[in-house]
Structure formats: C-alpha cells, structure tokens
C-alpha positions as YAML, in Angstrom:
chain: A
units: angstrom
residues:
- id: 1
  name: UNK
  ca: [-36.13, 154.25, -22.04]
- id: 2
  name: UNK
  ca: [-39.39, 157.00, -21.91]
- id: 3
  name: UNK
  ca: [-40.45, 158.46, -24.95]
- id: 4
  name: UNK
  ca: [-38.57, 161.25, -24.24]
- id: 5
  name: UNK
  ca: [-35.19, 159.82, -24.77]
- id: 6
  name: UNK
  ca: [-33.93, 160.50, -28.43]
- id: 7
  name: UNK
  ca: [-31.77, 157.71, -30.58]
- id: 8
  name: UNK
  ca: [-29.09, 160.08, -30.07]
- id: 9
  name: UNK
  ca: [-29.24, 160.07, -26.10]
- id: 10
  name: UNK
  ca: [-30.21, 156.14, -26.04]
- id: 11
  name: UNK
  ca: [-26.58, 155.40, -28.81]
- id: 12
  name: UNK
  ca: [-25.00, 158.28, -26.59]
- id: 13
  name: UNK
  ca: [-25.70, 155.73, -23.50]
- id: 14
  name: UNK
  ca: [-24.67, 153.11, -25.22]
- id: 15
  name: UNK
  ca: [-20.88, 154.93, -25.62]
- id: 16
  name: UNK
  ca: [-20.98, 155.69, -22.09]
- id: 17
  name: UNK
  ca: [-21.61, 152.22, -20.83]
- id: 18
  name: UNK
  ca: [-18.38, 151.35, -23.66]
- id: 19
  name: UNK
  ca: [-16.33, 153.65, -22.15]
- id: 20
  name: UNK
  ca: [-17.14, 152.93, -18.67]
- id: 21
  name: UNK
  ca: [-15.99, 148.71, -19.54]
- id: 22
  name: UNK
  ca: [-12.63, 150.14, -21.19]
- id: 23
  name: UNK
  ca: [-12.09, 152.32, -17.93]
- id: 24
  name: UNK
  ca: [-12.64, 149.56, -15.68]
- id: 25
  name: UNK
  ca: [-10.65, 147.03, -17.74]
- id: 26
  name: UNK
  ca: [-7.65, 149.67, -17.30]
- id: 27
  name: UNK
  ca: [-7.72, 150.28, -13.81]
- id: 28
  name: UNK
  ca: [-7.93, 146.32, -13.46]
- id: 29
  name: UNK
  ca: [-5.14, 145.50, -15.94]
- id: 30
  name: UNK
  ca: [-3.13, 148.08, -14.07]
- id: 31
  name: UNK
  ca: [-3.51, 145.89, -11.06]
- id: 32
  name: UNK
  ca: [-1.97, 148.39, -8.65]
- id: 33
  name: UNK
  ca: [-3.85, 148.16, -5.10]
- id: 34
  name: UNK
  ca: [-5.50, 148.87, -2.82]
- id: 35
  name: UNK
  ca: [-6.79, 151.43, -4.71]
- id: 36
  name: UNK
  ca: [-10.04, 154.01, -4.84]
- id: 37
  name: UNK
  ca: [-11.02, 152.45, -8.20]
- id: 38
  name: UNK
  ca: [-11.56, 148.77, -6.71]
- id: 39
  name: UNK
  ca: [-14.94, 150.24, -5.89]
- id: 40
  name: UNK
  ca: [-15.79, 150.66, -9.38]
- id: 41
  name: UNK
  ca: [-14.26, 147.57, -10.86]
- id: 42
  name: UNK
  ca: [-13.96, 145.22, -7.48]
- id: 43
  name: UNK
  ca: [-10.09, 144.42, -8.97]
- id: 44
  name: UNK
  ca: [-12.07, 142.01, -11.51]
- id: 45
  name: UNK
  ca: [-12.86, 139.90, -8.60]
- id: 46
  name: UNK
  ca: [-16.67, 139.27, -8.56]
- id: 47
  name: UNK
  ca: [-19.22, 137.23, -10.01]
- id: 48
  name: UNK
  ca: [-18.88, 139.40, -12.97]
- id: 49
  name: UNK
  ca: [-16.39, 142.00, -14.26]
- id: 50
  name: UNK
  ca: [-16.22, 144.11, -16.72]
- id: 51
  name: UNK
  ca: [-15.02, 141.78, -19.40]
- id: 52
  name: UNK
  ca: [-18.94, 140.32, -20.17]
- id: 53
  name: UNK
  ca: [-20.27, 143.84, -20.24]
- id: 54
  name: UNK
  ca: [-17.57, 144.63, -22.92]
- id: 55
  name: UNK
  ca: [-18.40, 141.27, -25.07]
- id: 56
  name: UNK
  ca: [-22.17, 141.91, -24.12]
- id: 57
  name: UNK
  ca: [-22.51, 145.45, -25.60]
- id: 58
  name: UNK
  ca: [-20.33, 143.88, -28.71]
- id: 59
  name: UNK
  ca: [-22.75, 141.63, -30.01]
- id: 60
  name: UNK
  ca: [-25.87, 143.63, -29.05]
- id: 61
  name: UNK
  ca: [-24.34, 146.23, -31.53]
- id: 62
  name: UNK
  ca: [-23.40, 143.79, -33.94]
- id: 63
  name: UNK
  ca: [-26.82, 142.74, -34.15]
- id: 64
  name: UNK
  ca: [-28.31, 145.89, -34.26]
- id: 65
  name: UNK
  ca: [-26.02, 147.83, -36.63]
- id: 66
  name: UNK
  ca: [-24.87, 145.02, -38.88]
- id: 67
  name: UNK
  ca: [-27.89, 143.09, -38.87]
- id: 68
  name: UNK
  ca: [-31.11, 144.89, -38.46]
- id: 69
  name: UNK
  ca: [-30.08, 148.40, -39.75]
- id: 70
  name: UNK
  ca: [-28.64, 146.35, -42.58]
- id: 71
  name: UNK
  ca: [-31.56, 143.99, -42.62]
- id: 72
  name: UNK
  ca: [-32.35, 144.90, -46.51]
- id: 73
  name: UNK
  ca: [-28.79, 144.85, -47.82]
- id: 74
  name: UNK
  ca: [-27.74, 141.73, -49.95]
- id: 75
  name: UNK
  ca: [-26.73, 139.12, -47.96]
- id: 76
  name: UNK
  ca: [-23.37, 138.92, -49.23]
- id: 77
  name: UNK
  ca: [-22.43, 142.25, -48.36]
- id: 78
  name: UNK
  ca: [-23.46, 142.08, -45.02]
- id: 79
  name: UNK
  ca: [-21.31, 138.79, -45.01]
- id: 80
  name: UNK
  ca: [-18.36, 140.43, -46.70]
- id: 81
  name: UNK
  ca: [-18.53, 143.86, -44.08]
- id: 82
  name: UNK
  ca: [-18.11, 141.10, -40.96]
- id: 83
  name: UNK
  ca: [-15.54, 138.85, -42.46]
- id: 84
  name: UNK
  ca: [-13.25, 142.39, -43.33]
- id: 85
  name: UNK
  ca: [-14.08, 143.55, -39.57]
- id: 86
  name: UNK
  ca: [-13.14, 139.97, -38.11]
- id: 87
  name: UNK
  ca: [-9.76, 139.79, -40.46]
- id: 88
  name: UNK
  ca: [-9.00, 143.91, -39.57]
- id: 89
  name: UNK
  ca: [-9.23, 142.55, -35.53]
- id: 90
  name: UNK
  ca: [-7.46, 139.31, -36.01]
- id: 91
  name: UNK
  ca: [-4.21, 140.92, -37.84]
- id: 92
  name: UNK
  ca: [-4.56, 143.18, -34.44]
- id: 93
  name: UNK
  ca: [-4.61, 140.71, -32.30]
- id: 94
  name: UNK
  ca: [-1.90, 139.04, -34.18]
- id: 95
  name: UNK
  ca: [0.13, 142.47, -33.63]
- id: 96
  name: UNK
  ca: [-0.80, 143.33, -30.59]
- id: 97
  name: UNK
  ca: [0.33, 139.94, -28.99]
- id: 98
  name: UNK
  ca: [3.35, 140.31, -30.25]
- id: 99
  name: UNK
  ca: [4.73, 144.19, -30.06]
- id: 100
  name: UNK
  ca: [3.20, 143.80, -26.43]
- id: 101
  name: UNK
  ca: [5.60, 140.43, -25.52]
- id: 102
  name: UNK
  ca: [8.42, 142.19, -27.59]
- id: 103
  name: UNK
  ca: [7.96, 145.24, -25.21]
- id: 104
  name: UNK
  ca: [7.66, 142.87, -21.96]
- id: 105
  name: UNK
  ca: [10.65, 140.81, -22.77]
- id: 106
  name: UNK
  ca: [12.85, 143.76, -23.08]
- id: 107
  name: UNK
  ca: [11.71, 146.81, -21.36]
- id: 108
  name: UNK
  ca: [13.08, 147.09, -17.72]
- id: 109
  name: UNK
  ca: [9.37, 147.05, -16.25]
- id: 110
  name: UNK
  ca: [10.05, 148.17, -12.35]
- id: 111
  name: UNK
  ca: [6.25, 147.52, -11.86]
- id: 112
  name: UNK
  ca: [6.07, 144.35, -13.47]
- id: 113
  name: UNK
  ca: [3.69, 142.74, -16.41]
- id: 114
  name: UNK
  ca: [1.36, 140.09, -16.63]
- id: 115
  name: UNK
  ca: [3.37, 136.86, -17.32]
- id: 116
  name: UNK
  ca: [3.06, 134.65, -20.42]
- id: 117
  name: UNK
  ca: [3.86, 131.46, -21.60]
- id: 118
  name: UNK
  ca: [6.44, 131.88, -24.19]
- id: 119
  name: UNK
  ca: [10.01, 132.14, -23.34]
- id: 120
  name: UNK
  ca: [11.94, 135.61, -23.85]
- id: 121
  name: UNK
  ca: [13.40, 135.24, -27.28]
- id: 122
  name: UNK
  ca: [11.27, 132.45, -27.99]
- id: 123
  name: UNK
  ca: [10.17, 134.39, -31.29]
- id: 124
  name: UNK
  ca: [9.36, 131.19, -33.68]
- id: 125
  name: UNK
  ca: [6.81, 129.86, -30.57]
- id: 126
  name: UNK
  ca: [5.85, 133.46, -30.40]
- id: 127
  name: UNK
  ca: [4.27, 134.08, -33.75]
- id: 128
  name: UNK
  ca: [3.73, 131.10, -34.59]
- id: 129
  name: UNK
  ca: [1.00, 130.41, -31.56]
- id: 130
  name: UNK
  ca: [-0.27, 134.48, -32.27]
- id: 131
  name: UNK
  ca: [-0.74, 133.61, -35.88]
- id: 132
  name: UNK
  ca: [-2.95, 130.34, -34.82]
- id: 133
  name: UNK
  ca: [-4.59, 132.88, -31.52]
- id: 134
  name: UNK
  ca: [-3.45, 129.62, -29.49]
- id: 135
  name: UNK
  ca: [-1.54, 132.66, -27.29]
- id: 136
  name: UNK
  ca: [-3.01, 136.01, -27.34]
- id: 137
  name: UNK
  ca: [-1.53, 138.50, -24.93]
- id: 138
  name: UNK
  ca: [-4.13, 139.63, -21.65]
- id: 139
  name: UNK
  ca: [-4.15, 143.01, -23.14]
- id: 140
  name: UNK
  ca: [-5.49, 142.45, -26.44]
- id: 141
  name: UNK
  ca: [-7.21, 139.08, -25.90]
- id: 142
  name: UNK
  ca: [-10.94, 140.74, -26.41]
- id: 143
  name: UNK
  ca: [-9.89, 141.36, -30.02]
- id: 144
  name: UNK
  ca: [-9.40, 137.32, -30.46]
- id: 145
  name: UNK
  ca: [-12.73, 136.94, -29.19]
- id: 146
  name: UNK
  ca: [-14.59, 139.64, -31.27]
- id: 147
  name: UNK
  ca: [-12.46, 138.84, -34.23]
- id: 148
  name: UNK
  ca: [-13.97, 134.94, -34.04]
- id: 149
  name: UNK
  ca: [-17.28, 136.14, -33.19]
- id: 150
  name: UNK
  ca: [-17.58, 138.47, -36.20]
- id: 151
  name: UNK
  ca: [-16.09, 135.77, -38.43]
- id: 152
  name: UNK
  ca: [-19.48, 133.60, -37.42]
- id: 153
  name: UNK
  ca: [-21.67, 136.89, -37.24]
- id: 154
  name: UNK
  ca: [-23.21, 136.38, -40.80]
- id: 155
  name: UNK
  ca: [-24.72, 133.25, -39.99]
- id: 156
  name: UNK
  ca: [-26.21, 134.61, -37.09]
- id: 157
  name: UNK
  ca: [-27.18, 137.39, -38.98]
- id: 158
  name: UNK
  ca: [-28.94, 134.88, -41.52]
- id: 159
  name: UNK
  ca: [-30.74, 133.06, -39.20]
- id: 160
  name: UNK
  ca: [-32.68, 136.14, -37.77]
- id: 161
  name: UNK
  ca: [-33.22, 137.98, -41.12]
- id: 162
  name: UNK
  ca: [-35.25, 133.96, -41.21]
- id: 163
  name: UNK
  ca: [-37.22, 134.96, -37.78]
- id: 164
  name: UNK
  ca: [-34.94, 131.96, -36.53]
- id: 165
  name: UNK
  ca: [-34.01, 133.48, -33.17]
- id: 166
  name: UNK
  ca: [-34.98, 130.07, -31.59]
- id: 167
  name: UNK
  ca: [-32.23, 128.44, -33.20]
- id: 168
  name: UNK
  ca: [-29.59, 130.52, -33.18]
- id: 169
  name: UNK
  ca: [-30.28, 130.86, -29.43]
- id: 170
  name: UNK
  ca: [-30.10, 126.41, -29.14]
- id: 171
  name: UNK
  ca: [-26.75, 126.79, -30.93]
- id: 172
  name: UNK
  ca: [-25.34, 128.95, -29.24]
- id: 173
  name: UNK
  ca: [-26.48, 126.77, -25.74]
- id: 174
  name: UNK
  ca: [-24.94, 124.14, -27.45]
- id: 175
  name: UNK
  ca: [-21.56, 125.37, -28.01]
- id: 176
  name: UNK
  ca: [-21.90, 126.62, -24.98]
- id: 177
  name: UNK
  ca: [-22.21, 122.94, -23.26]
- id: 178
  name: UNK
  ca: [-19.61, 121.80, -25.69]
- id: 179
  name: UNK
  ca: [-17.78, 124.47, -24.57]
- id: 180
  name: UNK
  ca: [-18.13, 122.78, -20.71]
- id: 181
  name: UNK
  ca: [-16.69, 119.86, -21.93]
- id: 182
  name: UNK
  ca: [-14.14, 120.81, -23.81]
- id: 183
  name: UNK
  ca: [-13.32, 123.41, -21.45]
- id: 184
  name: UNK
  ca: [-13.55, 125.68, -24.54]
- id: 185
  name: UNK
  ca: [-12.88, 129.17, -23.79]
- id: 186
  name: UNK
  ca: [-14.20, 130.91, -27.42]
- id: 187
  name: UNK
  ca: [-17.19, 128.55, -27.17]
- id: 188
  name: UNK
  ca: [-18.16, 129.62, -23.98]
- id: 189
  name: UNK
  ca: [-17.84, 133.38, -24.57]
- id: 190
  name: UNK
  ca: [-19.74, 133.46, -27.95]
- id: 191
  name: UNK
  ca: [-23.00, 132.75, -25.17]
- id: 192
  name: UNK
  ca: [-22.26, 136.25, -23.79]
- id: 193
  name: UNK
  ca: [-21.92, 137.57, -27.91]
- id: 194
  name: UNK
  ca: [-24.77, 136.22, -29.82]
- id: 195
  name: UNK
  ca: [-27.46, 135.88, -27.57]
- id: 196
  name: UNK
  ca: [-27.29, 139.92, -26.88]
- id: 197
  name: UNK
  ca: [-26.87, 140.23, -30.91]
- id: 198
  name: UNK
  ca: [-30.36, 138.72, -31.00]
- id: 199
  name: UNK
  ca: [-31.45, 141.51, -28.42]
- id: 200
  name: UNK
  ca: [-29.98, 144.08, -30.92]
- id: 201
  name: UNK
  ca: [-31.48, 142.32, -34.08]
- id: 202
  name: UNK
  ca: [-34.90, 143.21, -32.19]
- id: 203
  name: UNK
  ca: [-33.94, 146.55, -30.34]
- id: 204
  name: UNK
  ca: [-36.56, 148.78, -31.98]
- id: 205
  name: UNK
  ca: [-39.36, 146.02, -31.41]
- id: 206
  name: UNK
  ca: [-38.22, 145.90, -27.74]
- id: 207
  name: UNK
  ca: [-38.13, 150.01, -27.26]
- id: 208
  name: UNK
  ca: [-41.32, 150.39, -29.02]
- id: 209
  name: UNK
  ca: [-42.83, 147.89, -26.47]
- id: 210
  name: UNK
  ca: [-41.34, 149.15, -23.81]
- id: 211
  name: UNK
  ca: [-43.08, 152.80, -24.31]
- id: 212
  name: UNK
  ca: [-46.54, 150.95, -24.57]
- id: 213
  name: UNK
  ca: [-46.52, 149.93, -21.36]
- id: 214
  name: UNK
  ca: [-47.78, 152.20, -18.66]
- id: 215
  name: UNK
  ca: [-44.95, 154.41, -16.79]
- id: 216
  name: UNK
  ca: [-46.34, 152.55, -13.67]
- id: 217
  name: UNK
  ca: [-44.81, 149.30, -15.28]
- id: 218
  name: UNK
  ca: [-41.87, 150.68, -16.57]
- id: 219
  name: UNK
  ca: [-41.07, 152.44, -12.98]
- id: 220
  name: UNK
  ca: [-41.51, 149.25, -11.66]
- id: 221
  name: UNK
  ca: [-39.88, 146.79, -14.49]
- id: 222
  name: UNK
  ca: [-36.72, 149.59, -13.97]
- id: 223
  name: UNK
  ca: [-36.64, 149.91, -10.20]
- id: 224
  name: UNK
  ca: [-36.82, 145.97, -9.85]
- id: 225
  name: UNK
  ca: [-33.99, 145.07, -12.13]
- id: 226
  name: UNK
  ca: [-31.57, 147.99, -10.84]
- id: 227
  name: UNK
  ca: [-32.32, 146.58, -6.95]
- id: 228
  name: UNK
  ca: [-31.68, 143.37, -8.32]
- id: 229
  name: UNK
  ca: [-28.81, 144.27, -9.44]
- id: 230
  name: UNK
  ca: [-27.40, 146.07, -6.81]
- id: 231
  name: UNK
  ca: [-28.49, 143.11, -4.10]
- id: 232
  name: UNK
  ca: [-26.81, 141.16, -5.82]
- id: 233
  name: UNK
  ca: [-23.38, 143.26, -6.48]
- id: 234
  name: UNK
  ca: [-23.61, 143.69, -2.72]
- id: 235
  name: UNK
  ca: [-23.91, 139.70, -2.28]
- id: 236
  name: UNK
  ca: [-20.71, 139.75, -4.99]
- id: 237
  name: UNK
  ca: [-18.46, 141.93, -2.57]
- id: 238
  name: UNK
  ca: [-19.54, 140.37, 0.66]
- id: 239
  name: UNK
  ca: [-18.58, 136.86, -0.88]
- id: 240
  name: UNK
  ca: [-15.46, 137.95, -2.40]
- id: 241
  name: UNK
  ca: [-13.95, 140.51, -0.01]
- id: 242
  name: UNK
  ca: [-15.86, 139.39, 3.46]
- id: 243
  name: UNK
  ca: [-16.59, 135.82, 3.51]
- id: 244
  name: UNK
  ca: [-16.55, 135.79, 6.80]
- id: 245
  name: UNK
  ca: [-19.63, 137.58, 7.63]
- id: 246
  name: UNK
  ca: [-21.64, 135.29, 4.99]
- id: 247
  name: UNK
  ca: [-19.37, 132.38, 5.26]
- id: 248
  name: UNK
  ca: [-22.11, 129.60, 4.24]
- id: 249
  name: UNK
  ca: [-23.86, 131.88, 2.03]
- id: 250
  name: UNK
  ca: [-20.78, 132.55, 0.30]
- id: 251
  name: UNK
  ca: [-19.53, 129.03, 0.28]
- id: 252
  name: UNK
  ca: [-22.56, 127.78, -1.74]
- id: 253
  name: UNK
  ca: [-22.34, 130.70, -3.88]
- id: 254
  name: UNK
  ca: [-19.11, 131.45, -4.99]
- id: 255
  name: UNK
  ca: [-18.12, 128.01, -7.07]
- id: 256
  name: UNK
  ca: [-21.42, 128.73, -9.52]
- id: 257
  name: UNK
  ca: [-19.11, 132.11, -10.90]
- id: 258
  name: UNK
  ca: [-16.05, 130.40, -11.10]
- id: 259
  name: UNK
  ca: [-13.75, 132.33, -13.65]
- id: 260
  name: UNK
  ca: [-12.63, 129.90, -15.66]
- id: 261
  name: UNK
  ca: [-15.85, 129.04, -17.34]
- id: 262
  name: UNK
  ca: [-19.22, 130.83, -18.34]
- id: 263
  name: UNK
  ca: [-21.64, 129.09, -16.42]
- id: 264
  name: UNK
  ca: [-25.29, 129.54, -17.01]
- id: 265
  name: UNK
  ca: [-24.96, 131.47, -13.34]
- id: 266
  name: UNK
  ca: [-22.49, 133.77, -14.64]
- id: 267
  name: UNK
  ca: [-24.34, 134.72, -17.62]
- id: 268
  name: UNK
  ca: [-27.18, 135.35, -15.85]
- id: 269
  name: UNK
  ca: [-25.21, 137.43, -13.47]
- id: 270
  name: UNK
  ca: [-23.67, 139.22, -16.41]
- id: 271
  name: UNK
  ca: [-27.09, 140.05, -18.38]
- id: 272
  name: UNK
  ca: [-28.74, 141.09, -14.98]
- id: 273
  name: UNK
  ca: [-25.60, 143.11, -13.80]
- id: 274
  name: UNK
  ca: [-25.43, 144.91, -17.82]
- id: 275
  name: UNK
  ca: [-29.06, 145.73, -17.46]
- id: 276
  name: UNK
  ca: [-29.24, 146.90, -14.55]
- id: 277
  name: UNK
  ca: [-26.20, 148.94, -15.09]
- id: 278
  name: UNK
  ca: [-27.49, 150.52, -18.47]
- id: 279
  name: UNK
  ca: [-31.02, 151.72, -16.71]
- id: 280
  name: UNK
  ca: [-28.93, 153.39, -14.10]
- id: 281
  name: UNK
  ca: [-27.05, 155.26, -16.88]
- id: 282
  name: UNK
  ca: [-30.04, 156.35, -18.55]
- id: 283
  name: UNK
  ca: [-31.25, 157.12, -15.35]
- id: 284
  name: UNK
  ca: [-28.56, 159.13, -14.79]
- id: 285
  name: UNK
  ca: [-27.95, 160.33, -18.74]
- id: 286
  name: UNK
  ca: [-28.17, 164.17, -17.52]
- id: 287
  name: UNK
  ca: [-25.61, 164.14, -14.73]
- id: 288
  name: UNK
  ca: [-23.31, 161.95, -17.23]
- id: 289
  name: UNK
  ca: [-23.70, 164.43, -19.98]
- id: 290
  name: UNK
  ca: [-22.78, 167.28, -17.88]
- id: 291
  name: UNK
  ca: [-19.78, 166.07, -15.80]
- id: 292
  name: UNK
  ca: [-18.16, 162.02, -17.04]
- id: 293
  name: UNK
  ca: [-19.32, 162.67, -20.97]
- id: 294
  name: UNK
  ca: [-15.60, 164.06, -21.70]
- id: 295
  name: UNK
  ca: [-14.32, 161.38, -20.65]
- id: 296
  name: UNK
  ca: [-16.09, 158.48, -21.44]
- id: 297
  name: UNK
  ca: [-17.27, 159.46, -24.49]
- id: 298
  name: UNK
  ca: [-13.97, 159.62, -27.03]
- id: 299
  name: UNK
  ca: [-13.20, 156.30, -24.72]
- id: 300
  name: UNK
  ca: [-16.59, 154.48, -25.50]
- id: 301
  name: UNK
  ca: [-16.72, 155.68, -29.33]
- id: 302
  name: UNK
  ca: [-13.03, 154.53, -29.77]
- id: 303
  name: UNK
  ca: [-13.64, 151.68, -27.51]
- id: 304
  name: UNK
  ca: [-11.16, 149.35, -29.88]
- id: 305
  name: UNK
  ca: [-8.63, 152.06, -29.99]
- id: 306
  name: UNK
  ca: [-8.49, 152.69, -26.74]
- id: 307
  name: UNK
  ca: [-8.28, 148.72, -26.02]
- id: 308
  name: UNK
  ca: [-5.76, 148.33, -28.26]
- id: 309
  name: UNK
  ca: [-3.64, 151.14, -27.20]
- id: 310
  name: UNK
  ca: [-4.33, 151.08, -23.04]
- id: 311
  name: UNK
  ca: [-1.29, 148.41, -22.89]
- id: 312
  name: UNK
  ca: [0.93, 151.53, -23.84]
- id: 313
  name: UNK
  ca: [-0.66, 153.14, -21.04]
- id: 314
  name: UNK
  ca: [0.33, 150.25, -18.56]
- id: 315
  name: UNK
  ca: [3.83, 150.04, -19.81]
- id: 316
  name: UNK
  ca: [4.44, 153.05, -19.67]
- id: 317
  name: UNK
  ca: [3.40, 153.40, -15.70]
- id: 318
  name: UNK
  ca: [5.26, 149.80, -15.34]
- id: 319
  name: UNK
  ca: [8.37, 151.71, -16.49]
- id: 320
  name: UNK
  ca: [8.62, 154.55, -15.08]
- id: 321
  name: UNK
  ca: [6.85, 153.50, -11.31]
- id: 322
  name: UNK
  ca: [7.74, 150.13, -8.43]
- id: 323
  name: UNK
  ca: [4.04, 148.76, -7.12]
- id: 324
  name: UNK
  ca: [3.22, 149.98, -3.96]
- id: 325
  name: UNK
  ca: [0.60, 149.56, -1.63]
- id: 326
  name: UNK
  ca: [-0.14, 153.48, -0.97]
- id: 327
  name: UNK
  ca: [-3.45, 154.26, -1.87]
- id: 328
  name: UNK
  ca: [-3.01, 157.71, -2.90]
- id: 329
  name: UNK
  ca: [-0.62, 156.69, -5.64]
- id: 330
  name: UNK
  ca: [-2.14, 153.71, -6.85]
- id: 331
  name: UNK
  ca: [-5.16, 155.57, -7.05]
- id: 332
  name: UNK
  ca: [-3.07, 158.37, -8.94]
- id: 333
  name: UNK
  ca: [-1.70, 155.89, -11.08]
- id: 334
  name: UNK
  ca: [-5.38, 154.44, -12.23]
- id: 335
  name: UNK
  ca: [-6.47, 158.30, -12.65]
- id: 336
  name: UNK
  ca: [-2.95, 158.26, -15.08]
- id: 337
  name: UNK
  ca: [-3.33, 155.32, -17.05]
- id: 338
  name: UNK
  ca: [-6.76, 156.37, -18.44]
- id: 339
  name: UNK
  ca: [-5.54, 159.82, -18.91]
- id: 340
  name: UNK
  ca: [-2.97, 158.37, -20.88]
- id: 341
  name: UNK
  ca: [-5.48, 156.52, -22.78]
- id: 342
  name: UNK
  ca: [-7.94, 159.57, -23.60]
- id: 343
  name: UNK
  ca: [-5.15, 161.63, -24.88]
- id: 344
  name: UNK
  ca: [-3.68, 158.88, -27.11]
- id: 345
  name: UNK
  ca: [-7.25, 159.18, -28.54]
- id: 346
  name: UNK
  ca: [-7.03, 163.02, -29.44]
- id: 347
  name: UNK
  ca: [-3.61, 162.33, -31.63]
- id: 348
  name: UNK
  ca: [-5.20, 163.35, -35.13]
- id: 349
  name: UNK
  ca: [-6.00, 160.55, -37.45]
- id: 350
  name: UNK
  ca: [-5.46, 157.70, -34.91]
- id: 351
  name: UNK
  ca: [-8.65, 155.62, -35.91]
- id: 352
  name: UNK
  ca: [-7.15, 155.45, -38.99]
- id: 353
  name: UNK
  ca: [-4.84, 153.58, -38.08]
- id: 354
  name: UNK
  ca: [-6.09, 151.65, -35.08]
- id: 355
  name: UNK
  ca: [-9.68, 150.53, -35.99]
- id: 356
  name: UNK
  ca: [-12.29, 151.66, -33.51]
...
C-alpha cells in the first residue's frame, strides 16, 4: 500500500478480496464441471481454496475493527459486542443447517445436493446435533466456525490490548497441535483466525512501516511475494490436475496440504497465497473499481448475507437443472448462481434480517 492509497480504497480492497472468497465458494459449492470458473477457484482442489482466505480476512477484521479501533472502549463492552455477534451467527448456523436439510430432504433436486449424515425425517438427530454444531450443513458451516471464534475473540482481544501477541500466538500453536491430535477441526481453523486478528490488531503500525521504506523495497517486498505466490499456485495446479508431468515433485508435495487438517504447510500456503492475492488487488484497485466493483462489492460488504443466502442460489439451480458436463452451461450456471446471489442482496432491508 503507497501513500497514495486512501483508508477508503485500502477497506474498499478489503470488500473486494470478501467478495471475491464468497464468489469462489459459490461456483465451488455449485460443483457443476468442467467449467470456465475452475480457473478461478481450481474446483476447491489445491493446496489452498478459498475457504482460508474467507476465515483469514475474518479475523484480520476482527482484530482490527473490534480490537484496535475499539482499543479504548471498556473491556466489557468490547466483550459483550463479540459474544452478541458469536450468539447472532450461531442461532444462524443453527437455522441454516436445518431449513437447508429440510429443503434437501424434500425438494426434488434433479442436480443433486451435498449429502449429510442424518437420515430424511430424522428431525430429533437433526436439531438436536445443529443445536450442539456436532452437524452443521456444508453451506453454512463458516458461520460455526466464526461464531466459535468470536465467542473466544475477547480474550484474544485482551491479550493484545496487554502487548501479549507472543502468547496469544503460542496458544493458538497449541490448539493447533492439540488440534493434530485430536483431529480437531475448530482447533485447527482458529490458527487461520487469530493469528491474522493479531495482524489486524497492528494494521496501522504495519502500513505506517510499510510507507517508510523506500519504493525500491516495497517494489521489491510486493513483486517477490506476488511471484511467490503465483509459482507456487502454478506448482498447486500441476500437482493436482497434471501429476504426471511432476509426478515425484508432486508426490512429495501433495500429502503436506492434505484437506483434512491445517498443517503448518497449509497455513503457510494460505497466508502466502492471501497476501499475495491482496497486493495483486491493490495492484489492480483501478481496473477493479471500474469494471468487477458492482459486483463484488454488495457481495464482499454483505459477505455473511450472501453466505448465508448462496444455498438458495444452489437449490434453486439443483431444481430447476440435471448436471451436465457441457461447459457452456455449467459455466452459465456459475455466472447464475452468483447472479442469484447479488440480487438477493438488493431486496430492501435484507441485512436486517440476515446479519452481514
């Protein structure tokens, strides 16, 4: 970020990169391929998707909004703001699981849904493992996350209003071993939530260093971590999509990104892959203002609406469309379901009903 990008244009990037996570989470939830927009979200196949970038721009926020902006504000304000947040998300999650199993067991879906482990009609099992989050449904399951997240937020919050960055960053590694062991998924995830909010506790300290330096080493510090970045996306799709032309390469690297656990690989991956992805947008912050902003905007400002309300979206094209393996209309179909989405947005009111 140069001196010459505003707070406005540097929160405005900060939507964009939002919107761009709930866009790719769509197209992948969709699951209708082969399809133009696996070049954008590589069908959430790679070393990373767009599921870290999501949690990853969530607690940067959190630590920037609701704990440094907030860094003077009784403590027990602060602590009662995050626990209303976490309750608002849980009793959406809560909902969400089960108006989206409710529509799955009984709508005639030609296109099919993701499956679940509760039986159709099953309704005690149902809520009763929703209530507990031991079952959240695949469309809403960032909402369990965030929801446990901000529920533990205010001691994080405490810690670095204390200058205690250091620990909350050796708890967090810890849950995140116990998290190995127990093969944990919340424990793992929270490693991708806090560490970023202690990035966003410090976000003004970090800008304000960053336009000391020369523009030779911020050209450079840029240009490194977007090549990076892109090497290693490139590395990503060979190993996933064309092992065969890296077949040893590939075979050593694809078990350290396994998907069912946050390894320290992964989060690496993820923090390099989010940087590097949020200097190209600022790079880029002129072209995206004057042809994607419509778009991902109202997406990235509404970012929990539209998350909440993009499994309408998908059952709606589930109902009404067979999967195929055209291009065109799997492509069509991705351009439809995020249309969908954006327009649900404009409905007046909406955020007042479906937190944001």
């Amino acid at each position: 970020m140069s001196e010459k990008t505003s707070n406005s244009e540097r929160f405005a990037v900060l939507d964009w990169l939002r919107g761009y996570f709930i866009i790719v989470i769509i197209v992948d939830h969709l699951s209708r391929w082969p399809s133009i927009w696996s070049t954008i979200s590589g069908k959430a196949w790679l070393w990373v998707t767009a599921a870290e970038g999501f949690i990853i721009i969530s607690g940067l926020l959190v630590g920037y909004i609701r704990g440094y902006k907030k860094r003077f504000d009784p403590m027990n304000l602060v602590t009662k703001s995050l626990l209303k947040r976490a309750l608002t998300l849980y009793i959406w999650a809560v909902l969400g699981t089960i108006v989206y199993t409710t529509l799955i067991w009984y709508l005639p879906l030609i296109g099919g849904a993701p499956g679940m482990p509760v039986s159709r009609g099953d309704w005690s099992s149902l809520i009763g493992r929703a209530v507990i989050l031991d079952f959240t449904y695949v469309w809403v399951y960032f909402l369990k996350l965030y929801a446990v997240f901000l529920a533990f937020a205010p001691i994080a919050v405490w810690l670095l209003r204390r200058s205690q960055a250091g620990m909350l960053m050796s708890i967090s590694t810890s849950l995140l071993m116990i998290g190995w062991a127990t093969q944990n998924e919340l424990l793992q995830w929270q490693f991708l939530f806090f560490i970023p909010s202690m990035v966003g506790y410090h976000l003004d300290e970090i800008i304000n260093w960053w336009r000391r330096t020369t523009s030779t080493i911020r050209a450079s510090l840029s240009w490194s971590v977007i090549g990076l970045s892109l090497v290693t996306i490139v590395l990503s799709v060979l190993a996933t999509f064309h092992q065969s032309t890296i077949s040893s390469l590939a075979s050593a690297l694809n078990p350290l990104f396994e998907k069912d656990t946050i390894s320290l690989a992964r989060a690496g991956m993820a923090f390099l892959w989010f940087s590097g992805l949020l200097l190209i947008f600022i790079k880029a912050r002129h072209f995206i203002a004057r042809w994607l902003a419509w778009l991902i905007e109202p997406i990235g400002r509404s970012s929990l609406t539209a998350y909440i309300l993009h499994g309408m979206a998908l059952i709606t094209i589930s109902s009404l469309t067979a999967s195929g393996s055209n291009i065109f209309i799997n492509s069509a179909l991705g351009a439809a379901a995020v249309l969908i989405v954006w327009s649900l947005l404009k409905i007046p009111r909406i955020n007042r009903v479906i937190p944001r």
